[in-house]
VOPAGU-2260 file (C-alpha; in pm, 1 decimal, decimal comma):
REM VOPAGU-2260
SITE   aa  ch    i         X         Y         Z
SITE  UNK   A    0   -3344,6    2189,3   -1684,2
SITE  UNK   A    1   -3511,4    2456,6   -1434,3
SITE  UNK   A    2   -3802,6    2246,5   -1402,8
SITE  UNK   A    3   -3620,2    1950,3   -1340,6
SITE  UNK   A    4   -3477,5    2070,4   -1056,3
SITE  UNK   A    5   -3775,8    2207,4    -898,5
SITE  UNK   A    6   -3941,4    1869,6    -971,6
SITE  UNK   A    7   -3611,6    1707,1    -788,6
SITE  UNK   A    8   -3586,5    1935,2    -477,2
SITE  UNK   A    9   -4026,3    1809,8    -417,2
SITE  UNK   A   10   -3946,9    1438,5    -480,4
SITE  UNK   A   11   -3615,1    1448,4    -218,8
SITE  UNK   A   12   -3801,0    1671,2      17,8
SITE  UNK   A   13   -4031,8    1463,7      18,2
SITE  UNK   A   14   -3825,1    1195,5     109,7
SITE  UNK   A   15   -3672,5    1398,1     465,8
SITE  UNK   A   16   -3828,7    1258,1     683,2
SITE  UNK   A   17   -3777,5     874,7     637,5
SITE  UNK   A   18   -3381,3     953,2     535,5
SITE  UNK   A   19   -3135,5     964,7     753,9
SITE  UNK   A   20   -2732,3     979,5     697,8
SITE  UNK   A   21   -2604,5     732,2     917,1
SITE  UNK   A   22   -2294,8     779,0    1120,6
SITE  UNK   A   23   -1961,3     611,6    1035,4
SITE  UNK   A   24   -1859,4     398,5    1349,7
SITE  UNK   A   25   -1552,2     437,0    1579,0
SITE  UNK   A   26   -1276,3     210,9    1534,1
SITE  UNK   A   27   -1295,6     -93,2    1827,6
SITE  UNK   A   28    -966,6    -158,1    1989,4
SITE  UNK   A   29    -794,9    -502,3    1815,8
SITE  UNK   A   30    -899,2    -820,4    1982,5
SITE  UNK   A   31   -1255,4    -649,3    2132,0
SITE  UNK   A   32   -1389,9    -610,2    1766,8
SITE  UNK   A   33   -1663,2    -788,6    1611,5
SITE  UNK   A   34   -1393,7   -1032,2    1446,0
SITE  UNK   A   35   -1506,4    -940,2    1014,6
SITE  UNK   A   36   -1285,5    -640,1    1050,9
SITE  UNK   A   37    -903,3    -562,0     922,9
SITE  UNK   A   38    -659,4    -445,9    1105,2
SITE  UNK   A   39    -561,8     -14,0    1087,0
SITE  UNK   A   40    -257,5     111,6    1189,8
SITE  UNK   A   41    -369,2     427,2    1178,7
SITE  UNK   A   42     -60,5     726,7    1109,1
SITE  UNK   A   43    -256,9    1059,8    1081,4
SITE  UNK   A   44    -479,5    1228,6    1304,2
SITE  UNK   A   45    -617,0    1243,1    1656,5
SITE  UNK   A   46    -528,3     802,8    1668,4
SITE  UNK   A   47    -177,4     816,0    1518,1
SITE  UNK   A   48      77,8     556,6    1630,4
SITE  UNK   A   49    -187,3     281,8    1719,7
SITE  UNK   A   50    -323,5      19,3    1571,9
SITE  UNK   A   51    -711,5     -90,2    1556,0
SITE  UNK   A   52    -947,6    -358,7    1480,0
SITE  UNK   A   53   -1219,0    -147,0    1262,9
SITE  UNK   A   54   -1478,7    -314,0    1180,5
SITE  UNK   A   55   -1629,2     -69,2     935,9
SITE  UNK   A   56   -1413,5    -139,1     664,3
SITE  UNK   A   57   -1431,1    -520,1     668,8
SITE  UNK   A   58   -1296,1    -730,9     379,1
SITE  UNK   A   59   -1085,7    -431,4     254,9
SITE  UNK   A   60    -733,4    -562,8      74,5
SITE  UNK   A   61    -404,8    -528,7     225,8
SITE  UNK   A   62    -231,9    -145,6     186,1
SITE  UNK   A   63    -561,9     -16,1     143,3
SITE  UNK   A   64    -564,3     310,8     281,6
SITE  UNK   A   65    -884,7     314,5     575,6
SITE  UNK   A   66   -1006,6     611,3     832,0
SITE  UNK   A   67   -1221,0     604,6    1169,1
SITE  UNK   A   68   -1465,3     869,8    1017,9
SITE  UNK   A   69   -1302,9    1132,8    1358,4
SITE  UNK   A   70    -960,8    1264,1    1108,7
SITE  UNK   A   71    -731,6     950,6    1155,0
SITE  UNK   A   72    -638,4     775,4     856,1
SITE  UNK   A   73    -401,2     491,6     782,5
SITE  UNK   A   74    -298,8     163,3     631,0
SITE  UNK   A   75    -484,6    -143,2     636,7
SITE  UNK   A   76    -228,1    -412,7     767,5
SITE  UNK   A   77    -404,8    -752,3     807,5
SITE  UNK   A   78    -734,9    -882,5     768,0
SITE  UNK   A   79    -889,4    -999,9    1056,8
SITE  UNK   A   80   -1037,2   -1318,4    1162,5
SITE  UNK   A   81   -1411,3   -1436,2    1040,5
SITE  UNK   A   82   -1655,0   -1353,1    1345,6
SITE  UNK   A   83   -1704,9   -1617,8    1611,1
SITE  UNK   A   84   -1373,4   -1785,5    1545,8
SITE  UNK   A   85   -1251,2   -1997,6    1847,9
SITE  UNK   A   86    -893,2   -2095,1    1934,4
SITE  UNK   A   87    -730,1   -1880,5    1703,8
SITE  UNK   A   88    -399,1   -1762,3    1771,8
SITE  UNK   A   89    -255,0   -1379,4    1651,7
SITE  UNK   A   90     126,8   -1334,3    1553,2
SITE  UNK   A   91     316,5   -1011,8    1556,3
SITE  UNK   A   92     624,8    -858,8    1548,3
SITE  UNK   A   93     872,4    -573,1    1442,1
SITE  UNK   A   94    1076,7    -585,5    1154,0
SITE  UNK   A   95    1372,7    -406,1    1129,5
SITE  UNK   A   96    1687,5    -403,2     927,4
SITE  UNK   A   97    2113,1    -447,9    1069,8
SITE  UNK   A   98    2102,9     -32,0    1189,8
SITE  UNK   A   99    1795,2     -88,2    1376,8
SITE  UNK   A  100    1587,5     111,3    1191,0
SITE  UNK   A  101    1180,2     -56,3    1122,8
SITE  UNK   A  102    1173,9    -112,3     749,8
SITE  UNK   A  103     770,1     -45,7     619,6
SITE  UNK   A  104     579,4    -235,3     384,1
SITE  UNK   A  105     770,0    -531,5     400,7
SITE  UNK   A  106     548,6    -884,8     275,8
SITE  UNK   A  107     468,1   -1114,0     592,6
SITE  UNK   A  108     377,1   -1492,2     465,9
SITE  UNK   A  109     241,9   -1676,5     745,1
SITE  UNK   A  110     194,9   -2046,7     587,5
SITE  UNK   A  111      98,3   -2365,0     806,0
SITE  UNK   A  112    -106,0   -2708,8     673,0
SITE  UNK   A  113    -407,9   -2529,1     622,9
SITE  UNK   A  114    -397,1   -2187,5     697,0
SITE  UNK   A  115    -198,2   -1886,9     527,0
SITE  UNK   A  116    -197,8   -1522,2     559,7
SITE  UNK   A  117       7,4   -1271,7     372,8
SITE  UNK   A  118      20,8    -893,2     580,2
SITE  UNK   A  119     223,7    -612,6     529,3
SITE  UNK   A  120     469,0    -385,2     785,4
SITE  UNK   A  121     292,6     -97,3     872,2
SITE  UNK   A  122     473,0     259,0     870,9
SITE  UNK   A  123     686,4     133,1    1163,6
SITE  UNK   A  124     795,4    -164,0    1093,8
SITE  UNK   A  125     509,1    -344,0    1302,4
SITE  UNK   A  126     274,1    -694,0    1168,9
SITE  UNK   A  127     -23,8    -838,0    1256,2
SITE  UNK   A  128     -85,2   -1193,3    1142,7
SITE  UNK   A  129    -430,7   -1274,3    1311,1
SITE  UNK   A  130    -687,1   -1548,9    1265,8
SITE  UNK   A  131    -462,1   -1849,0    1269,2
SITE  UNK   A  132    -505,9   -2201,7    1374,9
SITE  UNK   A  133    -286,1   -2293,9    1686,7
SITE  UNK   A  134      15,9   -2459,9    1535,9
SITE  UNK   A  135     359,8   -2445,3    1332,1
SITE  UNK   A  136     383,0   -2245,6    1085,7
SITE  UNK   A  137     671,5   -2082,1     827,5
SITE  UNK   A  138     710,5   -1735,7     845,5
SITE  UNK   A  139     897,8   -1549,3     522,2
SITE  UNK   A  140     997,4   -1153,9     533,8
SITE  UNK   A  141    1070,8   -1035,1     169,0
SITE  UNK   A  142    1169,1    -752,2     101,0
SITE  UNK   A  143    1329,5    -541,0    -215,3
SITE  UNK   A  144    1685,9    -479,7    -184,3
SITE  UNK   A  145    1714,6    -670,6     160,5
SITE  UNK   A  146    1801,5   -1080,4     196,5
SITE  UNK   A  147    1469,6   -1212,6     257,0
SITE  UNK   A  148    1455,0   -1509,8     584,6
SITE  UNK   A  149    1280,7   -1746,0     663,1
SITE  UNK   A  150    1197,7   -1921,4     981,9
SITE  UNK   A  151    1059,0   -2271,5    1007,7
SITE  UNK   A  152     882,1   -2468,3    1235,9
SITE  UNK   A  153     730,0   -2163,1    1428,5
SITE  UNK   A  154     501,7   -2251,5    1643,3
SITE  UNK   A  155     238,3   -2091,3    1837,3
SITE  UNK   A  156      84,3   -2325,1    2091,2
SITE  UNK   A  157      87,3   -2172,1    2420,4
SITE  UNK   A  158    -165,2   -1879,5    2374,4
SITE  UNK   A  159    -341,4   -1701,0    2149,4
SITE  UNK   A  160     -65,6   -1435,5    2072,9
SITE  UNK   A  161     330,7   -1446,1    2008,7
SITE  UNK   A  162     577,6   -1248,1    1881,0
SITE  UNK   A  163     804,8   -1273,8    1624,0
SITE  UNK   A  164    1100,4   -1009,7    1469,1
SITE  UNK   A  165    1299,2    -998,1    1238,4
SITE  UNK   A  166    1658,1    -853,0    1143,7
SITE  UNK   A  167    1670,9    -774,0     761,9
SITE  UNK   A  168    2005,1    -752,3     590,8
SITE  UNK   A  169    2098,5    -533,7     290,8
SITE  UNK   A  170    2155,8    -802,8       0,9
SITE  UNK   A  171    1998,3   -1057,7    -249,9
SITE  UNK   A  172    1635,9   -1166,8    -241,8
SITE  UNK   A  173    1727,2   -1530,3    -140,9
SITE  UNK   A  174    1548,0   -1686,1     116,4
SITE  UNK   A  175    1776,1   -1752,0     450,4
SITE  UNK   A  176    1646,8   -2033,1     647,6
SITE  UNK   A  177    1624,9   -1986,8    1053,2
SITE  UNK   A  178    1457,9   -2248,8    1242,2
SITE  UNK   A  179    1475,4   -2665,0    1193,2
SITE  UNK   A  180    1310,1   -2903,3     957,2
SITE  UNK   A  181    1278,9   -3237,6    1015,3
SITE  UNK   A  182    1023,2   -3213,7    1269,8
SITE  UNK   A  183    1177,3   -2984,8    1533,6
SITE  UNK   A  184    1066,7   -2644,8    1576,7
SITE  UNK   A  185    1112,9   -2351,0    1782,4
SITE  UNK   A  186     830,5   -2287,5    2047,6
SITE  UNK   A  187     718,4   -1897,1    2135,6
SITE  UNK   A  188     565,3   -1959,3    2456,1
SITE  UNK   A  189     323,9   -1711,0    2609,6
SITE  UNK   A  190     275,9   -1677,6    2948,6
SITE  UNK   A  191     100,8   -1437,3    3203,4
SITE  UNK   A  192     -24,9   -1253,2    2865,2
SITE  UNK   A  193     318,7   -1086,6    2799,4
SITE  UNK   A  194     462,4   -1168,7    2398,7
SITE  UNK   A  195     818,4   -1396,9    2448,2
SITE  UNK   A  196    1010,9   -1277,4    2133,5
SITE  UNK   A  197    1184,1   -1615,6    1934,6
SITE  UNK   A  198    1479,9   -1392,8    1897,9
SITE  UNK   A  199    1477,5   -1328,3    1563,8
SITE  UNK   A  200    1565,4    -972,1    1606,4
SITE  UNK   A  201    1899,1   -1075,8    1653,7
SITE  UNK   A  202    1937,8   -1337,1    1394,3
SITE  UNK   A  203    1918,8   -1601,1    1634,5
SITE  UNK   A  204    1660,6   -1915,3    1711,2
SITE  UNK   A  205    1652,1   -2098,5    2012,8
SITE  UNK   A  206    1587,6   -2469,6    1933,5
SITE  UNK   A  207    1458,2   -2729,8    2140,1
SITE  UNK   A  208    1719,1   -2957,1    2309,0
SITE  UNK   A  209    1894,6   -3187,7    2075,0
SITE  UNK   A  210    1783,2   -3055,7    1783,0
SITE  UNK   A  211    1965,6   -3072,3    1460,3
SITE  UNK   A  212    2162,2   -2795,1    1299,2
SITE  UNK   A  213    1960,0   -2599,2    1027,9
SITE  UNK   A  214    1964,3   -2726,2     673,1
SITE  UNK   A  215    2156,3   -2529,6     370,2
SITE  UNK   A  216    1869,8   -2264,2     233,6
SITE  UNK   A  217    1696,4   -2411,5     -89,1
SITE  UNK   A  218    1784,1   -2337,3    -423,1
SITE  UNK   A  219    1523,8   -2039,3    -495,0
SITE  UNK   A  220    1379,1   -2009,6    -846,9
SITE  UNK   A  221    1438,7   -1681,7   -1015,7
SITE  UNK   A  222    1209,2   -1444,1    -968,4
SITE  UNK   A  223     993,2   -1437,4   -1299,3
SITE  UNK   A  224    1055,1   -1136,1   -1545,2
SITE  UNK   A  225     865,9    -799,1   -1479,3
SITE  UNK   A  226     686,8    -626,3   -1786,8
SITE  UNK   A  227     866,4    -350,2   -1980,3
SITE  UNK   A  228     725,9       5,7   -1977,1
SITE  UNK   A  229     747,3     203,1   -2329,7
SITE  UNK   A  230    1035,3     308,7   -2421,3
SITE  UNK   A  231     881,0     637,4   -2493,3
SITE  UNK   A  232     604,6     706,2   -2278,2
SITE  UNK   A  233     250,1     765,1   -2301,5
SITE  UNK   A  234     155,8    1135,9   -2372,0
SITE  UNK   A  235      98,7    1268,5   -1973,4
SITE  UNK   A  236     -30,1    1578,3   -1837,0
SITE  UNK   A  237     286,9    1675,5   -1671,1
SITE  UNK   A  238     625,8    1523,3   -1597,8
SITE  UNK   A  239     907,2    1663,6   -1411,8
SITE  UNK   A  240    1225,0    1521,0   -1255,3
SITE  UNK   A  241    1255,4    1506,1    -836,3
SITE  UNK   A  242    1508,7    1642,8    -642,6
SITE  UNK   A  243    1753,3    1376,4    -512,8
SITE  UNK   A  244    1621,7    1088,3    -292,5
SITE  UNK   A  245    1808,1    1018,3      26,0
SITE  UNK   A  246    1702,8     634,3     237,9
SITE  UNK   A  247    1564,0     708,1     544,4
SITE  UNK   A  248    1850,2     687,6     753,8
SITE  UNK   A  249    1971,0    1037,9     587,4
SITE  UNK   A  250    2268,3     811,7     349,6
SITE  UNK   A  251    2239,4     874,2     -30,3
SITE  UNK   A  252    2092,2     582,8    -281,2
SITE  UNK   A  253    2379,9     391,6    -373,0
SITE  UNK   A  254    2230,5      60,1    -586,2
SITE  UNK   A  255    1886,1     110,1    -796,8
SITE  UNK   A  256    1653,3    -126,0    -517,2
SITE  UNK   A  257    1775,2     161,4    -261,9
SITE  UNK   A  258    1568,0     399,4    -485,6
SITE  UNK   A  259    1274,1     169,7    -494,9
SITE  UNK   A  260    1288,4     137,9    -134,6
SITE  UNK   A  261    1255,1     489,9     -65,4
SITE  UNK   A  262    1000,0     543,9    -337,6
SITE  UNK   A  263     797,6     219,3    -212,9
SITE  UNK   A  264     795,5     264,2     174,5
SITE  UNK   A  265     679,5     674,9      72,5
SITE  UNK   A  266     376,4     556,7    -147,5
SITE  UNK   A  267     311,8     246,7     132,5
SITE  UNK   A  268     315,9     557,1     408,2
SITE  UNK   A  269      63,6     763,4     202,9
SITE  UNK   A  270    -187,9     426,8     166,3
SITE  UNK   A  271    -127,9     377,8    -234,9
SITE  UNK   A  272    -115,9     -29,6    -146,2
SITE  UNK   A  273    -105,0    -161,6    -497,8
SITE  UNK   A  274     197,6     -81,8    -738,7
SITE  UNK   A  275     302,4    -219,2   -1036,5
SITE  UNK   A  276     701,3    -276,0   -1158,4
SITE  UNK   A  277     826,6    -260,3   -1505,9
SITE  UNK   A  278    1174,0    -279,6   -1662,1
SITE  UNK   A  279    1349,5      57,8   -1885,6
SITE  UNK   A  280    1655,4      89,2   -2019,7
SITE  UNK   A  281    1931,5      85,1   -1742,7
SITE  UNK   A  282    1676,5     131,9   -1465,1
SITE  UNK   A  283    1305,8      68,2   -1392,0
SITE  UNK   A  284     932,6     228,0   -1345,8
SITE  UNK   A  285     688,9     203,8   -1074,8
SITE  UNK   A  286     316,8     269,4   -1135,5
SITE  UNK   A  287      53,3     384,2    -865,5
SITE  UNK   A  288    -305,5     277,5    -873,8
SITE  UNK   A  289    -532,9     493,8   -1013,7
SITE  UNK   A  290    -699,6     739,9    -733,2
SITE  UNK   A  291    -966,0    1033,1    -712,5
SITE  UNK   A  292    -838,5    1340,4    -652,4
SITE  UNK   A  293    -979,9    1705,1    -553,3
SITE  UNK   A  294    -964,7    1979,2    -866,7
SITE  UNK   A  295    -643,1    2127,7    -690,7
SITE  UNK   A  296    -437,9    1765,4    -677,1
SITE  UNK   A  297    -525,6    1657,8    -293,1
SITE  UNK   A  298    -622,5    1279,6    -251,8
SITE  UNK   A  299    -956,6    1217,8    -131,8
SITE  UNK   A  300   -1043,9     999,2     129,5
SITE  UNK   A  301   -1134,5     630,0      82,2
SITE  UNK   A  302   -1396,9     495,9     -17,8
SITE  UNK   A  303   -1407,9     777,4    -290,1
SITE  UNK   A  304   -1053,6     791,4    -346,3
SITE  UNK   A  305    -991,0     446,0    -536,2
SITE  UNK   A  306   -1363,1     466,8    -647,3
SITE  UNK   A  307   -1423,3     519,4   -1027,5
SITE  UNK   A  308   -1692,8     766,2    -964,6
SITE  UNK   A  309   -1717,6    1134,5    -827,0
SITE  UNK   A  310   -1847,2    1074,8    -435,5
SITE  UNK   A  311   -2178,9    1199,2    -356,7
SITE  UNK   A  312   -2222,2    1517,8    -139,6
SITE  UNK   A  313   -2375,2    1570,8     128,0
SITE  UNK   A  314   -2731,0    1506,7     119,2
SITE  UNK   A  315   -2994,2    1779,8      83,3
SITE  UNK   A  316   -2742,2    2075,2     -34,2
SITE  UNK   A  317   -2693,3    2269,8    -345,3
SITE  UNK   A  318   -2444,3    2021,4    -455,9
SITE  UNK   A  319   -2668,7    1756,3    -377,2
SITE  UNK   A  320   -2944,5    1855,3    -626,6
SITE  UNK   A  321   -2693,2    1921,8    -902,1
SITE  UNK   A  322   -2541,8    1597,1    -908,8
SITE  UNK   A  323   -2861,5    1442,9    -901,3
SITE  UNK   A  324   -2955,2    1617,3   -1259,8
SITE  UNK   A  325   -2645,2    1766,7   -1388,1
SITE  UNK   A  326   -2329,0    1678,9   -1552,2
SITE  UNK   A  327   -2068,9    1589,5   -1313,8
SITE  UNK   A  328   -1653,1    1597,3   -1338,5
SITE  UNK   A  329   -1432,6    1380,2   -1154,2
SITE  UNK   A  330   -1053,1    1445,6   -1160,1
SITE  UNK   A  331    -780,4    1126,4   -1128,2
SITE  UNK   A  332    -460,1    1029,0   -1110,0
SITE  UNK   A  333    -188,9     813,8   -1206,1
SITE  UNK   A  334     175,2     839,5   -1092,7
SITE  UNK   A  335     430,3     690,3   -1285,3
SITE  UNK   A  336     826,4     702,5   -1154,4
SITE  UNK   A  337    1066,6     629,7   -1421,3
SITE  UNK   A  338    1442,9     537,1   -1309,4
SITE  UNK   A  339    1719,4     558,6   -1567,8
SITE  UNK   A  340    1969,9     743,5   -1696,9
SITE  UNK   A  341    1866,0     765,0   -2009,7
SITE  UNK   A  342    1674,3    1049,4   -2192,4
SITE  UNK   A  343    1305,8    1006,8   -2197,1
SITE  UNK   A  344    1100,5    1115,6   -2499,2
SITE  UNK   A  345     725,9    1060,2   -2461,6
SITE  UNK   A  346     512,5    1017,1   -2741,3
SITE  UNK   A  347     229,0    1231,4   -2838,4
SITE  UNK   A  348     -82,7     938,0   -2791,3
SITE  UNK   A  349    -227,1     982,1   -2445,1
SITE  UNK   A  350    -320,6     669,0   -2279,3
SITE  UNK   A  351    -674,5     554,6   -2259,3
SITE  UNK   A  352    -820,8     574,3   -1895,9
SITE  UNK   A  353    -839,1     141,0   -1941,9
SITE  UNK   A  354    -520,5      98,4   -1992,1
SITE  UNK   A  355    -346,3     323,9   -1719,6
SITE  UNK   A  356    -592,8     170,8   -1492,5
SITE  UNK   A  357    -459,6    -124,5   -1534,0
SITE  UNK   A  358     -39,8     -68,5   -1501,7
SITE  UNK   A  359     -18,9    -151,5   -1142,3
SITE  UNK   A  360    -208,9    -465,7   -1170,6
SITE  UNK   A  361     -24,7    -591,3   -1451,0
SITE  UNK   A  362     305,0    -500,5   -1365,3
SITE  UNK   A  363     528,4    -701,5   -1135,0
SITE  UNK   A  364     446,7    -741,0    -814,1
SITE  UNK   A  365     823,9    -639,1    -658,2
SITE  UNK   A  366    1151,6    -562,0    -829,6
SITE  UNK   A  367    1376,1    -813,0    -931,0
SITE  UNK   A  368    1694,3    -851,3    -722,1
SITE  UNK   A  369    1901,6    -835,8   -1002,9
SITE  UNK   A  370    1768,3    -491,5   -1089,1
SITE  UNK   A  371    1757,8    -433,3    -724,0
SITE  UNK   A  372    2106,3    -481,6    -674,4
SITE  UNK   A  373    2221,1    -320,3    -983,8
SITE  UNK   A  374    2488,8     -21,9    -841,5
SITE  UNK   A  375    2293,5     324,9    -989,1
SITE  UNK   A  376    2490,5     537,9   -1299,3
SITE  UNK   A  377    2583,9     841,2   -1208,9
SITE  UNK   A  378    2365,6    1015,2   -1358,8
SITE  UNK   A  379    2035,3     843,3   -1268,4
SITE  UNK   A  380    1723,5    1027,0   -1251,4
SITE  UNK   A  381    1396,5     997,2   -1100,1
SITE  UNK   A  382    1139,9    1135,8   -1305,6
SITE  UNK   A  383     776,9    1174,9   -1190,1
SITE  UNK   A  384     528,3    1130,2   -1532,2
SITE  UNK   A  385     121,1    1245,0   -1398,3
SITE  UNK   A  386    -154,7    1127,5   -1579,0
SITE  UNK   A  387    -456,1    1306,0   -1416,2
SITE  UNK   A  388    -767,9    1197,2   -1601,8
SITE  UNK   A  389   -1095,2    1390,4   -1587,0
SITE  UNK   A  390   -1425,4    1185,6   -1598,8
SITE  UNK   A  391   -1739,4    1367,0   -1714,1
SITE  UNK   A  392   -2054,1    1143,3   -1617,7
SITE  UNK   A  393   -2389,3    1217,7   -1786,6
SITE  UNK   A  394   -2691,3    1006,4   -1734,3
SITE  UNK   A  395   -2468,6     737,7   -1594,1
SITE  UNK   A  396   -2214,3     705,6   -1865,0
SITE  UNK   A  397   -1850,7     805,2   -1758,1
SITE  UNK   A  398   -1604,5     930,5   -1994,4
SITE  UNK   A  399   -1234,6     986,7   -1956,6
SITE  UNK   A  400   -1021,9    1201,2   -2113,7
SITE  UNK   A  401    -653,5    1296,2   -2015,9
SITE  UNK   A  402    -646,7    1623,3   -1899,3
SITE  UNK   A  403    -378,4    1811,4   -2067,8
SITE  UNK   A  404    -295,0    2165,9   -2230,4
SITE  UNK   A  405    -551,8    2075,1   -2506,9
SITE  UNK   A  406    -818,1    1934,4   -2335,2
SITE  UNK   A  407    -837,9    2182,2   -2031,7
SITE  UNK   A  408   -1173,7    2383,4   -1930,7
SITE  UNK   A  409   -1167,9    2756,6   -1884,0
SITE  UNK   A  410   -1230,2    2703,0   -1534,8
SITE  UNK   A  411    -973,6    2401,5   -1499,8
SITE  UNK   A  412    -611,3    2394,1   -1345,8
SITE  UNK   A  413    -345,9    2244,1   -1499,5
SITE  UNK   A  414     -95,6    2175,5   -1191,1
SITE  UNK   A  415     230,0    2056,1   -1181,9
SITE  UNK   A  416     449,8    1748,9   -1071,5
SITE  UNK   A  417     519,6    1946,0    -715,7
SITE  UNK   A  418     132,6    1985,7    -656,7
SITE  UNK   A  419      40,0    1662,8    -749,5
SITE  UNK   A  420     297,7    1485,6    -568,3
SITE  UNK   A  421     202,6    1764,5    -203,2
SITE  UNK   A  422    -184,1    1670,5    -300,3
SITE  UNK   A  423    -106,1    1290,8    -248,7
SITE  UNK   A  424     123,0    1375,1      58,1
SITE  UNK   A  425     457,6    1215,4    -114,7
SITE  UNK   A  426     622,0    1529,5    -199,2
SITE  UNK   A  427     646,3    1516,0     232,7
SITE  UNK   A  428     696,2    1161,6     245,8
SITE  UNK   A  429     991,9    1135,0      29,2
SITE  UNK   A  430    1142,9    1426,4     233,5
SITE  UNK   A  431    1139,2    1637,2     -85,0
SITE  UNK   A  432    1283,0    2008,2     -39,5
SITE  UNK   A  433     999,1    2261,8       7,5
């Protein structure tokens, strides 16, 4: 092994002088990018509180957590338009719900003849639907535990940019209708570059003259059914039930979609993006995507933190040369709420780092209302179960195993729910005590 190492450090040292690291590039401002970007709204760090075009992480997903390489990271809101696009229009707006408070991470579908985007609410409330063709379009806010709405005949045909808000009431998922069909529909004009707002802020639409009164909503189709979770749990690494969850507006959970909305706009402000929803006994569970963590539970930053394999280091340092001929250990974690008020027993077969993996993608994709609006028991709990994985990669080949009391090294850390959950920055976000 010595001499492999010698014979590395001559082969990469002999390699200086035509390598170079290249630098990550600073966000551009939206609408002066190169156009194959997504949109940032960026929450932590020097750019907190605005919003960017940044090209650098082009064709990332929705929720995807990105960073400007200069300490600012955020949430990938939109994806932008392709480059060299002409006539395209951009919609935005605020969402908000009947208190006035911006509601986060609610689903924006855009949806005209032959163009569709689906975006997310950033961590205040704020959309960006960009790259569309100049014309009418629906727009649909859904949300979990709110009455989704729905406005028709939107269209954009004055500019390249309007605004549209919303006002989201506490209720039922089904769709309420705003706006005309049969033809009519209500104009957002733009002029002298400043955004007219529809009014839909205050439940309102102004319709053209002699229009005819909205039609009844249609008759939604239930939402399909969500996946059940096991009744007793895979085996975890540690599991531990939070401290009580208040909404954001400081009142106490009242109905079990108030508990999902407080867990879902916390792991939508720390840049989890995908989750996955499955039905338990008298409640529900909520699975985060698998992430790479640091050995004392801190999330690392993307592109290594939903990446399957430990990031390089820096090139040309100690680390450097061992991970180019030694055995290397990469730590991750899944997060996996349970809601009930039932006792949980787990069983004693760990899950295989495949099938974890996979929860949030085949779980459901929201929570049905009629778990949603299900009032909670008294004596519901929250319970936080951690599967923290630890990958050893030899010669290419990775292999998980689930890092418990059994399988921990002598110079390993077993932490606990509290340190995972202030690693990935939700202990803060879901205003747990200290």
């Amino acid at each position: 092994m010595k001499n492999l190492r010698i014979l590395g450090l001559v082969i990469v040292c002999g390699l200086c002088a035509c390598m170079q690291r290249q630098p990550i590039p600073a966000p551009t401002p939206s609408g002066v990018g190169s156009g194959t970007s997504t949109i940032c709204s960026f929450n932590k760090g020097p750019a907190a509180g605005t919003t960017h075009d940044y090209a650098p992480m082009a064709g990332y997903p929705v929720g995807y957590t990105c960073q400007d390489g200069q300490g600012s990271t955020g949430v990938i809101i939109a994806r932008a338009a392709p480059s060299g696009s002409t006539g395209l229009c951009t919609l935005t707006g605020t969402v908000q719900d009947v208190t006035g408070a911006v509601i986060p991470s609610i689903d924006v579908y855009v949806e005209g003849p032959s163009v569709a985007r689906h975006v997310k609410t950033n961590n205040v409330g704020q959309y960006i639907a960009p790259g569309l063709t100049c014309g009418t379009y629906s727009i649909k806010f859904i949300a979990s535990g709110f009455q989704a709405k729905r406005f028709d005949g939107v269209a954009i045909d004055a500019g390249r940019a309007a605004s549209l808000n919303a006002t989201l009431q506490v209720g039922t998922s089904t769709v309420a209708t705003s706006g005309a069909s049969g033809g009519h529909h209500t104009v957002l004009q733009v002029e002298t570059g400043n955004l007219a707002t529809s009014g839909a802020s205050g439940g309102h639409q102004k319709h053209p003259k002699g229009s005819r009164k909205p039609t009844p909503p249609p008759e939604q189709t239930p939402p399909p059914a969500i996946p059940a979770f096991p009744t007793n749990p895979p085996k975890t690494s540690t599991r531990d039930v939070l401290p009580t969850l208040v909404m954001a507006n400081g009142q106490a959970t009242k109905t079990l979609g108030d508990i999902n909305q407080v867990l879902s706009n916390a792991l939508a402000q720390v840049g989890y993006g995908t989750t996955g929803y499955y039905s338990y006994p008298d409640g529900f569970a909520l699975a985060t995507r698998m992430e790479q963590i640091f050995p004392d539970g801190k999330s690392m930053l993307p592109p290594a933190r939903f990446s399957v394999s430990p990031p390089m280091p820096k090139t040309f340092t100690l680390q450097y040369f061992e991970h180019l001929f030694v055995p290397q250990k990469g730590y991750f974690r899944i997060v996996v709420f349970i809601v009930t008020d039932q006792t949980i027993v787990e069983s004693e077969t760990p899950p295989t780092e495949a099938v974890a993996s996979n929860w949030p993608d085949a779980g459901g994709d929201a929570l049905p209302s009629v778990v949603a609006n299900t009032p909670q028991p008294n004596s519901v709990k929250v319970t936080a179960f951690v599967y923290e994985f630890k990958n050893s990669t030899a010669e290419g080949v990775s292999n998980f195993s689930l890092l418990d009391q059994n399988t921990i090294g002598p110079n390993e850390q077993l932490l606990n729910v509290k340190e995972h959950l202030q690693g990935a920055g939700l202990w803060e976000a879901l205003r747990l005590p200290q």
